[in-house]
Predicted model as a PDB file, atoms N, CA, C, CB and O in Angstrom, pLDDT in the B-factor column:
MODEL        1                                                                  
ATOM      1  N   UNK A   1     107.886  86.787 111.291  1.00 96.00           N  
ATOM      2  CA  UNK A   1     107.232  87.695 110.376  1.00 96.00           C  
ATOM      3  C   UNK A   1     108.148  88.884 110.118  1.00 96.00           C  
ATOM      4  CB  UNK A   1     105.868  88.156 110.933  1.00 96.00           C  
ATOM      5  O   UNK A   1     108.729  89.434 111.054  1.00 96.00           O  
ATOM      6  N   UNK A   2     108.268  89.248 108.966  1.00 97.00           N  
ATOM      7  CA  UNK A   2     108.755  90.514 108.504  1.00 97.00           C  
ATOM      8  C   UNK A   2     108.057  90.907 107.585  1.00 97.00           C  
ATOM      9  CB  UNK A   2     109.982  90.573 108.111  1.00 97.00           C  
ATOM     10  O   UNK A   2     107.470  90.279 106.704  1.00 97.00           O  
ATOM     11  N   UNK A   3     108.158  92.496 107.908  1.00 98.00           N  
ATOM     12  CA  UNK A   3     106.986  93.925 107.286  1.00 98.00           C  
ATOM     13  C   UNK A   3     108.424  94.654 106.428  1.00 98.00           C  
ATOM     14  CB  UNK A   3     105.991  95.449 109.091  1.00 98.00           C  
ATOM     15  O   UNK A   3     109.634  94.842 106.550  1.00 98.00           O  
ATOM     16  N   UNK A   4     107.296  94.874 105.537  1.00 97.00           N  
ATOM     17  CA  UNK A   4     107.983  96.271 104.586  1.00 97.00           C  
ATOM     18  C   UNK A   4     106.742  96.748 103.725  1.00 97.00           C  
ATOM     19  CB  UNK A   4     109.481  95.773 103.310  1.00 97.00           C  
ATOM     20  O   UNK A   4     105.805  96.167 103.176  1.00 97.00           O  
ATOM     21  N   UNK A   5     107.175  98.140 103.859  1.00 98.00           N  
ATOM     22  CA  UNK A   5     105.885  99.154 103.478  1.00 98.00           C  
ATOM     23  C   UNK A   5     106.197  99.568 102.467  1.00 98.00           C  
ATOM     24  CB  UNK A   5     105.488 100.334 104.304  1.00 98.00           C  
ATOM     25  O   UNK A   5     107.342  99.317 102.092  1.00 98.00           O  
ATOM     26  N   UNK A   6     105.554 100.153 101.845  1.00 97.00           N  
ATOM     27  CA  UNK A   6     105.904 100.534 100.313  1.00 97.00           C  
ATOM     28  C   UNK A   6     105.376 102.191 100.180  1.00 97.00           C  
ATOM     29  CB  UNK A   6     104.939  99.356  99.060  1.00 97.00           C  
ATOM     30  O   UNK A   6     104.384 102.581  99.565  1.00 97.00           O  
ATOM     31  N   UNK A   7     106.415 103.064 100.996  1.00 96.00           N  
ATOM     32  CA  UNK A   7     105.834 104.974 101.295  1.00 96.00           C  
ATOM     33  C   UNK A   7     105.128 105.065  99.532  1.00 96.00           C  
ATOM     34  CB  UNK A   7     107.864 106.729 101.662  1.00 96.00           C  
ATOM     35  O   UNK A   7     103.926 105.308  99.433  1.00 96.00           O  
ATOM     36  N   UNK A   8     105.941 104.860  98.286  1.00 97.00           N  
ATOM     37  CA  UNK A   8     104.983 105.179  97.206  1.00 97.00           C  
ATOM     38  C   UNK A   8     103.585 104.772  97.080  1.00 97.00           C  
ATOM     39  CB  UNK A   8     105.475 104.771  96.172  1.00 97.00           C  
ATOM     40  O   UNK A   8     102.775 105.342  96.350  1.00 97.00           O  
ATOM     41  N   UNK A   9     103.348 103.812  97.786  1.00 97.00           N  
ATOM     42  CA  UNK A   9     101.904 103.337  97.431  1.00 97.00           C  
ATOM     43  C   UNK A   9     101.290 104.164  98.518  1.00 97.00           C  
ATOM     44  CB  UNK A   9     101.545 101.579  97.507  1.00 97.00           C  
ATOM     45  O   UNK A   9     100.536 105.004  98.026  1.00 97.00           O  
ATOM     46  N   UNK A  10     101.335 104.206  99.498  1.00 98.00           N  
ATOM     47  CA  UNK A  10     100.820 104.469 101.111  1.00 98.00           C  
ATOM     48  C   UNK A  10      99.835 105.798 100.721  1.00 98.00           C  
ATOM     49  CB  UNK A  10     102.370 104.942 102.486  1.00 98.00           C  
ATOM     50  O   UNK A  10     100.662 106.562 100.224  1.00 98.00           O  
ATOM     51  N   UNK A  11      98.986 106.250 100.689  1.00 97.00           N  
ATOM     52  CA  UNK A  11      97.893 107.142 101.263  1.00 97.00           C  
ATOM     53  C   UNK A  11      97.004 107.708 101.950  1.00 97.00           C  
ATOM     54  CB  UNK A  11      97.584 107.203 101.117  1.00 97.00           C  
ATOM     55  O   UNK A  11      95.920 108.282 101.848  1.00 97.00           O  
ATOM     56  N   UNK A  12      98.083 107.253 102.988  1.00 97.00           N  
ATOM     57  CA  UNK A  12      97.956 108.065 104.233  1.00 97.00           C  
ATOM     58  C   UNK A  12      96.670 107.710 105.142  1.00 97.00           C  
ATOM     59  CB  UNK A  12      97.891 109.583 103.814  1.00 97.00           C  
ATOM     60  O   UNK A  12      96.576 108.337 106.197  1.00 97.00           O  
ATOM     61  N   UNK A  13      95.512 106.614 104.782  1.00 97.00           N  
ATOM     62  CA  UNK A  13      94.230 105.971 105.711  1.00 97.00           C  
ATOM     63  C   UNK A  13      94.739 105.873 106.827  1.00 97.00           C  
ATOM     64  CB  UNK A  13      93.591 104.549 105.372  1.00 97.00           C  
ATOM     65  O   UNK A  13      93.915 106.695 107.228  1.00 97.00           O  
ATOM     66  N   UNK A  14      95.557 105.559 108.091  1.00 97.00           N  
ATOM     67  CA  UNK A  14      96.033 105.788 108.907  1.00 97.00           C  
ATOM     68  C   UNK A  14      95.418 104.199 109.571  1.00 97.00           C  
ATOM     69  CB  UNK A  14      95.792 107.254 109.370  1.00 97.00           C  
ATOM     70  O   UNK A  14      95.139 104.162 110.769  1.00 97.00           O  
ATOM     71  N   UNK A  15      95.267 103.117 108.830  1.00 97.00           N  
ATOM     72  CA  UNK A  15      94.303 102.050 109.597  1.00 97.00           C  
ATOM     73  C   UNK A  15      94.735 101.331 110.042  1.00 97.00           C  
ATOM     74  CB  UNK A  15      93.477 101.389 109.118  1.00 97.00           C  
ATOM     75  O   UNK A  15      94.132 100.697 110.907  1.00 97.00           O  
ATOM     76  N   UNK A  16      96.770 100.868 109.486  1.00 98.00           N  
ATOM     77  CA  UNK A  16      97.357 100.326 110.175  1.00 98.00           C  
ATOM     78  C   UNK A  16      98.154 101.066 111.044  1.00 98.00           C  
ATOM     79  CB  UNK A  16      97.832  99.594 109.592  1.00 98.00           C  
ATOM     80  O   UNK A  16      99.168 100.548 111.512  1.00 98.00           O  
ATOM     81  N   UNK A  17      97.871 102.077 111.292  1.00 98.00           N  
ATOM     82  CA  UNK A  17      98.070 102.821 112.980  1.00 98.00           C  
ATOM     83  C   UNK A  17      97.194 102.654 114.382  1.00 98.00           C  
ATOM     84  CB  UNK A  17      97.884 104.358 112.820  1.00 98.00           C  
ATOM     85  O   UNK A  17      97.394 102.629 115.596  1.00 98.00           O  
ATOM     86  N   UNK A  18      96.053 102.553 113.403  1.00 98.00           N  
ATOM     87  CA  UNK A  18      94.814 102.025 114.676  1.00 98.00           C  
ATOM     88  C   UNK A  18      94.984 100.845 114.741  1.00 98.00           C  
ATOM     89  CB  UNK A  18      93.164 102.190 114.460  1.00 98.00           C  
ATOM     90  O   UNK A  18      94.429 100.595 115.810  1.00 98.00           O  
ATOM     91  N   UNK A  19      95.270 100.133 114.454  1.00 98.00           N  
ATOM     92  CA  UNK A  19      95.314  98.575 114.361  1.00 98.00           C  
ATOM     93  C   UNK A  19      96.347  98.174 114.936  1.00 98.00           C  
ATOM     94  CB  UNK A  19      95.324  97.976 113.070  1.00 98.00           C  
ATOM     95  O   UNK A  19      96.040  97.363 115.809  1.00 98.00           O  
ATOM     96  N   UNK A  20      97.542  98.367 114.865  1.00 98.00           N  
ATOM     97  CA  UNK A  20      98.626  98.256 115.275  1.00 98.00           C  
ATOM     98  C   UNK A  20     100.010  99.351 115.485  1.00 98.00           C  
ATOM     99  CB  UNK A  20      98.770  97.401 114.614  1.00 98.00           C  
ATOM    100  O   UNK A  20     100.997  99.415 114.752  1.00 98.00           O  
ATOM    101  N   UNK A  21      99.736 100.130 116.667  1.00 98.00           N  
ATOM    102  CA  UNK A  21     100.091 101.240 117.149  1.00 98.00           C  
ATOM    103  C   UNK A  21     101.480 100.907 116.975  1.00 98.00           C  
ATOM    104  CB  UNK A  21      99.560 101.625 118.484  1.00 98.00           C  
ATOM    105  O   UNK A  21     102.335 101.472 116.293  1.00 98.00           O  
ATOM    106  N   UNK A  22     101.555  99.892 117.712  1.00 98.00           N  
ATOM    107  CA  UNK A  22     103.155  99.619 117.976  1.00 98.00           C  
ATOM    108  C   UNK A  22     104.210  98.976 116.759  1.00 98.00           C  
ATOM    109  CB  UNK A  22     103.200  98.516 119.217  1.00 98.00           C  
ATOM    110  O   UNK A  22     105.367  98.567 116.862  1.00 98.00           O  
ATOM    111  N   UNK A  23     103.604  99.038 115.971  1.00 98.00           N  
ATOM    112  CA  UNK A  23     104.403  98.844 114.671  1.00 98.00           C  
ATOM    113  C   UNK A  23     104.050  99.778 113.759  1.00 98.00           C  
ATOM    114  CB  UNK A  23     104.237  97.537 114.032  1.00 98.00           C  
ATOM    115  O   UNK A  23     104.955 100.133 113.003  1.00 98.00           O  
ATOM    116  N   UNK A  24     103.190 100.179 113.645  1.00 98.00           N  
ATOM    117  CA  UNK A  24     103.215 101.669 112.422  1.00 98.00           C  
ATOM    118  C   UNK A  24     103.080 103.019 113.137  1.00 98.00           C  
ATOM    119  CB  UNK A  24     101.721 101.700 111.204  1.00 98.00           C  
ATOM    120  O   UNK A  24     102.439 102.977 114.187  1.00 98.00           O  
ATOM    121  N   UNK A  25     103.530 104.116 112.787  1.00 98.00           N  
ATOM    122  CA  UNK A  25     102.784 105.341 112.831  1.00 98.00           C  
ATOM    123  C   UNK A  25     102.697 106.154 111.323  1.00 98.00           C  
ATOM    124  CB  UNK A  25     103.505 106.254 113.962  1.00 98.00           C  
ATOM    125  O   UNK A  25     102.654 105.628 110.211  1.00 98.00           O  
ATOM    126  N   UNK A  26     102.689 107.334 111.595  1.00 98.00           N  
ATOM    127  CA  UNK A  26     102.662 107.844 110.630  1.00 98.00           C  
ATOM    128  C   UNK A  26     103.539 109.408 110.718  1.00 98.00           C  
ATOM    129  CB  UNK A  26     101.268 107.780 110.319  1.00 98.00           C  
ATOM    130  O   UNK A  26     103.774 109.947 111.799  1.00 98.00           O  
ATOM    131  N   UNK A  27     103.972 110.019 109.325  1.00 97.00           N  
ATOM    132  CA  UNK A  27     104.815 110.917 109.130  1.00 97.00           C  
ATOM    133  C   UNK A  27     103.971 111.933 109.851  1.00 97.00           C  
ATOM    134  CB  UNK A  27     105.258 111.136 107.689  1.00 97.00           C  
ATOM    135  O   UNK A  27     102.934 111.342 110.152  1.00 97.00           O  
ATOM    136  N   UNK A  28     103.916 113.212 110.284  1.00 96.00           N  
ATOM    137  CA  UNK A  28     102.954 114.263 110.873  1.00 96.00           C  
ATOM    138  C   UNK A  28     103.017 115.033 109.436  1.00 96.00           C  
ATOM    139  CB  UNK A  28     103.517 115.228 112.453  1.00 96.00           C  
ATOM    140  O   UNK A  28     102.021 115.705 109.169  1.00 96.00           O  
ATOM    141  N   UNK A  29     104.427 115.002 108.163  1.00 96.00           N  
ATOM    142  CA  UNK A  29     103.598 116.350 107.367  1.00 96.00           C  
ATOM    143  C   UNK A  29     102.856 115.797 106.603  1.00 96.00           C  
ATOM    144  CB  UNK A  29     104.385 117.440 106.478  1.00 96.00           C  
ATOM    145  O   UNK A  29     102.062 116.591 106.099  1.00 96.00           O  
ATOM    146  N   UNK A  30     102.700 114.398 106.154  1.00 96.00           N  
ATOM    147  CA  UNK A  30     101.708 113.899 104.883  1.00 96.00           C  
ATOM    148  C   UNK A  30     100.993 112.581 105.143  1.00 96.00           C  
ATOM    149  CB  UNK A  30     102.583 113.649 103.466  1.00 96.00           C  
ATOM    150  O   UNK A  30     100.170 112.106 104.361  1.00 96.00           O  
ATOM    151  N   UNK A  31     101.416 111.939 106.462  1.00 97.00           N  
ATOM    152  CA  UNK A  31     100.558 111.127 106.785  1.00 97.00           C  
ATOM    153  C   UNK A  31     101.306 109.885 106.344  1.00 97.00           C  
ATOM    154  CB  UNK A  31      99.224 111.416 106.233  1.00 97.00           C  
ATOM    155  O   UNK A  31     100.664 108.885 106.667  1.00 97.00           O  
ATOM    156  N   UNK A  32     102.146 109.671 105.881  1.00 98.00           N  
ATOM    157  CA  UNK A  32     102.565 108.298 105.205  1.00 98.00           C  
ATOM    158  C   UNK A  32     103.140 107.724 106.348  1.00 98.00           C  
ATOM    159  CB  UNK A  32     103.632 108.334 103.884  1.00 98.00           C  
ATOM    160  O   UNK A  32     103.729 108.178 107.329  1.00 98.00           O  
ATOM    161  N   UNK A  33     102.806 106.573 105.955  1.00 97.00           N  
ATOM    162  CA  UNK A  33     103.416 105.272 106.708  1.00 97.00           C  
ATOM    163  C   UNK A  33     104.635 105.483 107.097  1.00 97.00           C  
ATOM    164  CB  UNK A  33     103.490 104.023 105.927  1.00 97.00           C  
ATOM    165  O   UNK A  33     105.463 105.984 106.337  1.00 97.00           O  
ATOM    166  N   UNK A  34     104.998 105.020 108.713  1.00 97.00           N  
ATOM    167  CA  UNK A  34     106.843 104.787 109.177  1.00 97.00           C  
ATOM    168  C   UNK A  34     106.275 103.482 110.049  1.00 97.00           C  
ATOM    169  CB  UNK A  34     107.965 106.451 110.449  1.00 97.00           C  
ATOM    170  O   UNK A  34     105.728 103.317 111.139  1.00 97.00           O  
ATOM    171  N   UNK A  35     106.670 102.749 109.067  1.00 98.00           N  
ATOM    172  CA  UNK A  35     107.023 101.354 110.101  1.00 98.00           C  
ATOM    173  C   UNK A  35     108.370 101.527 111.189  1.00 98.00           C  
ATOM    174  CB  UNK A  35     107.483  99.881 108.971  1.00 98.00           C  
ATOM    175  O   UNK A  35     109.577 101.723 111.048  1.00 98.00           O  
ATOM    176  N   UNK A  36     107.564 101.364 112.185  1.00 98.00           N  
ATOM    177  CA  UNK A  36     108.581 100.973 113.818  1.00 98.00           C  
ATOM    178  C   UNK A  36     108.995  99.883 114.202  1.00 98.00           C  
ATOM    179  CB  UNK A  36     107.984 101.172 115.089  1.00 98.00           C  
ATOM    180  O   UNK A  36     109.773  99.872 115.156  1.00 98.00           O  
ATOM    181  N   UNK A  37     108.593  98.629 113.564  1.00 98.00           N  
ATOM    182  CA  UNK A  37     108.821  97.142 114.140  1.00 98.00           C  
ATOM    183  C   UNK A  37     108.630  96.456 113.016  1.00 98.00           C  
ATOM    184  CB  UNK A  37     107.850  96.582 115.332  1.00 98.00           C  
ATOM    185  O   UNK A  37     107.548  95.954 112.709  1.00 98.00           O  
ATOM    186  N   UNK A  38     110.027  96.372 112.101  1.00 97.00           N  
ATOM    187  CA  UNK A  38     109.945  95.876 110.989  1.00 97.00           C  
ATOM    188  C   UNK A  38     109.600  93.717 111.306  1.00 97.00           C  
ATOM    189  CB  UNK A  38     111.576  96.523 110.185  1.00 97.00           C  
ATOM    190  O   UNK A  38     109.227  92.922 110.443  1.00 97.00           O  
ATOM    191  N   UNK A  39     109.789  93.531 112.206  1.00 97.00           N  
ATOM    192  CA  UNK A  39     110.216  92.301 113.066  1.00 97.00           C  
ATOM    193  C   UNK A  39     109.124  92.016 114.065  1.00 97.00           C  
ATOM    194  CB  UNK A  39     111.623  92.553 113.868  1.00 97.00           C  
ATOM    195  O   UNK A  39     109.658  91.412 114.995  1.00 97.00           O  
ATOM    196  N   UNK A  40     107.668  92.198 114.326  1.00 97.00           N  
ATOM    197  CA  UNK A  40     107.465  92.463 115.329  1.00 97.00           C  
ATOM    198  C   UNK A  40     107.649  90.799 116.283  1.00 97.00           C  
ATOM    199  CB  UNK A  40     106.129  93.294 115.215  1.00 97.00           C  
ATOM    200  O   UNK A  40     108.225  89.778 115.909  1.00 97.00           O  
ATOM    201  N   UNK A  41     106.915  91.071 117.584  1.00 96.00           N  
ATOM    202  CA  UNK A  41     107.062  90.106 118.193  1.00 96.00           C  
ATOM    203  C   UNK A  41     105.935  89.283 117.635  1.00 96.00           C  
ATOM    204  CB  UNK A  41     107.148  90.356 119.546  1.00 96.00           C  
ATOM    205  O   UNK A  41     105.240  89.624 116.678  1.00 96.00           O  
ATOM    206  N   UNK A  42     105.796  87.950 118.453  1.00 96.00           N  
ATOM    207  CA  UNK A  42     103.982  87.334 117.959  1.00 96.00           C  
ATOM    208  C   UNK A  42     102.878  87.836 118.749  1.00 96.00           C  
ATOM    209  CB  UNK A  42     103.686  85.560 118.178  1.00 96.00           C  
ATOM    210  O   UNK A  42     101.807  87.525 118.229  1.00 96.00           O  
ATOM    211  N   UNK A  43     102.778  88.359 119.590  1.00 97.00           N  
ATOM    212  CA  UNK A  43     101.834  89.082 119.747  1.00 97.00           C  
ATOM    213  C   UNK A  43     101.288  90.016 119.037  1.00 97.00           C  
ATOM    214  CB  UNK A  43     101.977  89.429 120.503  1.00 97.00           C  
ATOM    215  O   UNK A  43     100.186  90.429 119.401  1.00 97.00           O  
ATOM    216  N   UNK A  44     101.794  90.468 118.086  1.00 97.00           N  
ATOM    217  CA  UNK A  44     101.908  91.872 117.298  1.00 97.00           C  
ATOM    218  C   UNK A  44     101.080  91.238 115.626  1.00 97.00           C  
ATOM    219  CB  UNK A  44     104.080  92.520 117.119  1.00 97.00           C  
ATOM    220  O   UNK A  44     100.537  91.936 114.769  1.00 97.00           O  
ATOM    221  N   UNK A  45     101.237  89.911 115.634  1.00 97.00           N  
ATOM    222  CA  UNK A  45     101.100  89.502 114.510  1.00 97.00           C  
ATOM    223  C   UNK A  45      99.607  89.422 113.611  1.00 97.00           C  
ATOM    224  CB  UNK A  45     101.667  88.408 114.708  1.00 97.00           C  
ATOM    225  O   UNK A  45      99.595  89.603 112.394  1.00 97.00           O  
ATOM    226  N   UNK A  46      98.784  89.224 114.142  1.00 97.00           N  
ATOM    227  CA  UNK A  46      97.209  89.374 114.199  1.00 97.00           C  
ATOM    228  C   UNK A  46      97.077  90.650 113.955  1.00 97.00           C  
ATOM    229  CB  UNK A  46      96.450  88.997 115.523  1.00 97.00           C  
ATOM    230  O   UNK A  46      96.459  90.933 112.929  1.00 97.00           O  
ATOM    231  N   UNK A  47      97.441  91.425 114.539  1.00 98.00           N  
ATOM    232  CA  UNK A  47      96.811  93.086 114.565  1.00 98.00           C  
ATOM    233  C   UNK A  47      98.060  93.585 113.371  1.00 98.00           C  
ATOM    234  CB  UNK A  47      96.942  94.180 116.618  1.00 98.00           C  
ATOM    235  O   UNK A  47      98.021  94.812 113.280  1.00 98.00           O  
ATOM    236  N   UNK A  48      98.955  93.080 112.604  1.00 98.00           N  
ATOM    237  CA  UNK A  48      99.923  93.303 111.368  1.00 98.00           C  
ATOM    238  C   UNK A  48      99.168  92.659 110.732  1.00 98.00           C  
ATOM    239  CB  UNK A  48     101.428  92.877 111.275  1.00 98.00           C  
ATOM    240  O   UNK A  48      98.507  93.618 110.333  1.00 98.00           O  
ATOM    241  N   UNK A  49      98.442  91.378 110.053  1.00 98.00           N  
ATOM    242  CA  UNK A  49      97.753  90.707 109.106  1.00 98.00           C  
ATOM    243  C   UNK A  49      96.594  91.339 108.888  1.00 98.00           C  
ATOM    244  CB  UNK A  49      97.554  89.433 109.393  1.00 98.00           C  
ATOM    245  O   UNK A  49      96.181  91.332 107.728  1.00 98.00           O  
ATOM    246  N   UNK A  50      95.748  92.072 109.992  1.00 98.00           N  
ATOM    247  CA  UNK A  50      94.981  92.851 110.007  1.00 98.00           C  
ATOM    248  C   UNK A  50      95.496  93.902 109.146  1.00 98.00           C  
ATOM    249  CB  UNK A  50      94.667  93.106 111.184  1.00 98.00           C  
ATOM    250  O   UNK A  50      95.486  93.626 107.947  1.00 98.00           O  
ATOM    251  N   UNK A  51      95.811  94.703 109.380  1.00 98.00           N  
ATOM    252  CA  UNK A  51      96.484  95.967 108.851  1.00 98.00           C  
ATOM    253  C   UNK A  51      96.658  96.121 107.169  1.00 98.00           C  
ATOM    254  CB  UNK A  51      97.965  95.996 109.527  1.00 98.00           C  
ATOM    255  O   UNK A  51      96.234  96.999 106.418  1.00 98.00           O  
ATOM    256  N   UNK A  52      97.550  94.759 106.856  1.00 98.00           N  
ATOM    257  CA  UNK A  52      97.813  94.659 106.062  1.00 98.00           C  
ATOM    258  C   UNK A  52      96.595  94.205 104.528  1.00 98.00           C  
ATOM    259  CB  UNK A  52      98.743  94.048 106.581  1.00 98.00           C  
ATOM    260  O   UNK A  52      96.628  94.476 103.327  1.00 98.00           O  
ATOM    261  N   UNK A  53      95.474  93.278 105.566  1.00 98.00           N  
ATOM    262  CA  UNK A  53      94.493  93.085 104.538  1.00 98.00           C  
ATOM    263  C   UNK A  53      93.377  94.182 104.413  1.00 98.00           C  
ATOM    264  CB  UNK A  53      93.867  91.784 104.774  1.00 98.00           C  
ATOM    265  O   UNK A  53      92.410  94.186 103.652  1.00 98.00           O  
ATOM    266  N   UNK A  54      93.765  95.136 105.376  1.00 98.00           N  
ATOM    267  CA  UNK A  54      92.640  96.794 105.203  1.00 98.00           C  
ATOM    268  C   UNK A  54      93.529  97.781 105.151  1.00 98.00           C  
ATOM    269  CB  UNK A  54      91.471  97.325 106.638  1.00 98.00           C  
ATOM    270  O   UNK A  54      93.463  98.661 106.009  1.00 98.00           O  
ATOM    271  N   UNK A  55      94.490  97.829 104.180  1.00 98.00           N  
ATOM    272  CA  UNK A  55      95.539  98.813 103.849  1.00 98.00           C  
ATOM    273  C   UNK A  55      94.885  98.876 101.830  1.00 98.00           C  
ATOM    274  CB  UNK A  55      97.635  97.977 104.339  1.00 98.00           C  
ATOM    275  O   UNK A  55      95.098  98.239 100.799  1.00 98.00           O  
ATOM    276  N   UNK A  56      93.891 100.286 102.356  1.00 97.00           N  
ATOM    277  CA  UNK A  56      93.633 100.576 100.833  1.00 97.00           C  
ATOM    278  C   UNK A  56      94.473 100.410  99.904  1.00 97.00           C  
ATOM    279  CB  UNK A  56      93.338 101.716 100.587  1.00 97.00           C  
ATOM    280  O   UNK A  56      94.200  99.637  98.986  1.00 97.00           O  
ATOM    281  N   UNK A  57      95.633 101.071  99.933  1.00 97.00           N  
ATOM    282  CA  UNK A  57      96.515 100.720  98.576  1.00 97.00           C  
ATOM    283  C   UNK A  57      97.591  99.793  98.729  1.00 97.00           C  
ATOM    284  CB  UNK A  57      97.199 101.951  97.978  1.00 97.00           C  
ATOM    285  O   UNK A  57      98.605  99.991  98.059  1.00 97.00           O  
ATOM    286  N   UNK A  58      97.537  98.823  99.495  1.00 98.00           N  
ATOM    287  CA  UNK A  58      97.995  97.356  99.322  1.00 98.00           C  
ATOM    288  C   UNK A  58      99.815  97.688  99.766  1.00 98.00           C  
ATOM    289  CB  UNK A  58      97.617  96.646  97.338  1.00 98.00           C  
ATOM    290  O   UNK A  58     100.753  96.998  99.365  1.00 98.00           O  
ATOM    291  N   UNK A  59      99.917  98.771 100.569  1.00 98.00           N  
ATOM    292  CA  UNK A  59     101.385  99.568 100.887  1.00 98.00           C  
ATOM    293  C   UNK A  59     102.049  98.548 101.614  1.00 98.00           C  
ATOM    294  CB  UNK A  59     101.333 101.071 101.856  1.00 98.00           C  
ATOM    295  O   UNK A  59     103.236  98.498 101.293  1.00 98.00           O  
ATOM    296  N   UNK A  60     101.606  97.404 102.796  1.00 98.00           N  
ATOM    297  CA  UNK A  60     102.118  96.689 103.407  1.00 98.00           C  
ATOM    298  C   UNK A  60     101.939  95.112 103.039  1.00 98.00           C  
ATOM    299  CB  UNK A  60     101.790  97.090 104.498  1.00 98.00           C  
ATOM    300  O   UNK A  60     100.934  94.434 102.826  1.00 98.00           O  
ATOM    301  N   UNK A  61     103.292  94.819 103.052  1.00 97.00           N  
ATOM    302  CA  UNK A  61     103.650  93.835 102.466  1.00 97.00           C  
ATOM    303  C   UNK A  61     104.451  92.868 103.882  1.00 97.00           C  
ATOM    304  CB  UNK A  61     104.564  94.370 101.111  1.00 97.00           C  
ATOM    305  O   UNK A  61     105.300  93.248 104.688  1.00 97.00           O  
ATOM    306  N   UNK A  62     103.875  91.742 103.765  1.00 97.00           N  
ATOM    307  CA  UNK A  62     104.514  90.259 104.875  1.00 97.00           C  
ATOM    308  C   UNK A  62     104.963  89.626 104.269  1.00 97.00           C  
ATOM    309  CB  UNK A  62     103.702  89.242 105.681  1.00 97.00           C  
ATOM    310  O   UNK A  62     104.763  89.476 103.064  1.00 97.00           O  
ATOM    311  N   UNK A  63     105.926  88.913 105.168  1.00 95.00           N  
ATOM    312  CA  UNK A  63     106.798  87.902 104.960  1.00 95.00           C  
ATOM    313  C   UNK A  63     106.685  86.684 106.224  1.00 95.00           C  
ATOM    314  CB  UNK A  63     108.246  88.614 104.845  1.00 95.00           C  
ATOM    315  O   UNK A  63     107.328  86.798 107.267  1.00 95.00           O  
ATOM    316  N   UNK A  64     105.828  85.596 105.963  1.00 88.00           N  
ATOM    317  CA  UNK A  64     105.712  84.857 107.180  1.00 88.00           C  
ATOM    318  C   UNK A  64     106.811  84.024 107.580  1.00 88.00           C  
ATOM    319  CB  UNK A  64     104.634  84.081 107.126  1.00 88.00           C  
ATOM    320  O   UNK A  64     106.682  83.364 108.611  1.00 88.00           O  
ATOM    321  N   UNK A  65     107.999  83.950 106.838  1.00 77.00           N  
ATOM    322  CA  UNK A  65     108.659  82.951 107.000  1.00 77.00           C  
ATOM    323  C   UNK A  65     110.238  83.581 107.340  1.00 77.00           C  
ATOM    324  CB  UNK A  65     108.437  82.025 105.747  1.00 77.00           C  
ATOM    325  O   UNK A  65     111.396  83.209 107.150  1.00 77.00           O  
ATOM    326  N   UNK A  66     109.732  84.450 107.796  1.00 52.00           N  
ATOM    327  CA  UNK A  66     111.163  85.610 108.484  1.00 52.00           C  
ATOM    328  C   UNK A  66     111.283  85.111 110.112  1.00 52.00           C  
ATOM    329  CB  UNK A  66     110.611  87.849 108.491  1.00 52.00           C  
ATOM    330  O   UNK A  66     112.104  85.641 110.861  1.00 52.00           O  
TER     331      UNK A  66                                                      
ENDMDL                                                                          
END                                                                             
C-alpha cells in the first residue's frame, strides 16, 4: 500500500489521526494533514482504508498495489 495526501484538499477533521495515529498527524498551526508512513506496514492497513473512506474532503488517496 502507498498513501498520498492531497494538503489542498485536507480540512483539517483530524479523523485520520484518530484512526491511524501512526501514519498521519497533523500540522499544529492549521491542522492539515502530514502523512508519517507514506508505506505503512500491514498492520496499519485497515485503520488507512478507514481513514481514507471518512476523510471529508476525499484528501487521502491509496494505492493497493505498491
Amino acid at each position: 500500500m502507498k498513501i498520498t495526501v492531497d494538503e489542498d484538499k485536507c480540512c483539517g477533521a483530524g479523523q485520520c489521526v484518530l484512526l491511524a495515529p501512526e501514519v498521519f498527524d497533523q500540522r499544529d498551526d492549521d491542522g492539515i494533514v502530514v502523512l508519517l508512513d507514506a508505506a505503512p506496514a500491514a498492520g496499519h492497513h485497515a485503520a488507512v482504508r478507514e481513514s481514507a473512506a471518512v476523510c471529508p474532503a476525499a484528501a487521502i488517496v491509496l494505492s493497493e498495489d505498491a
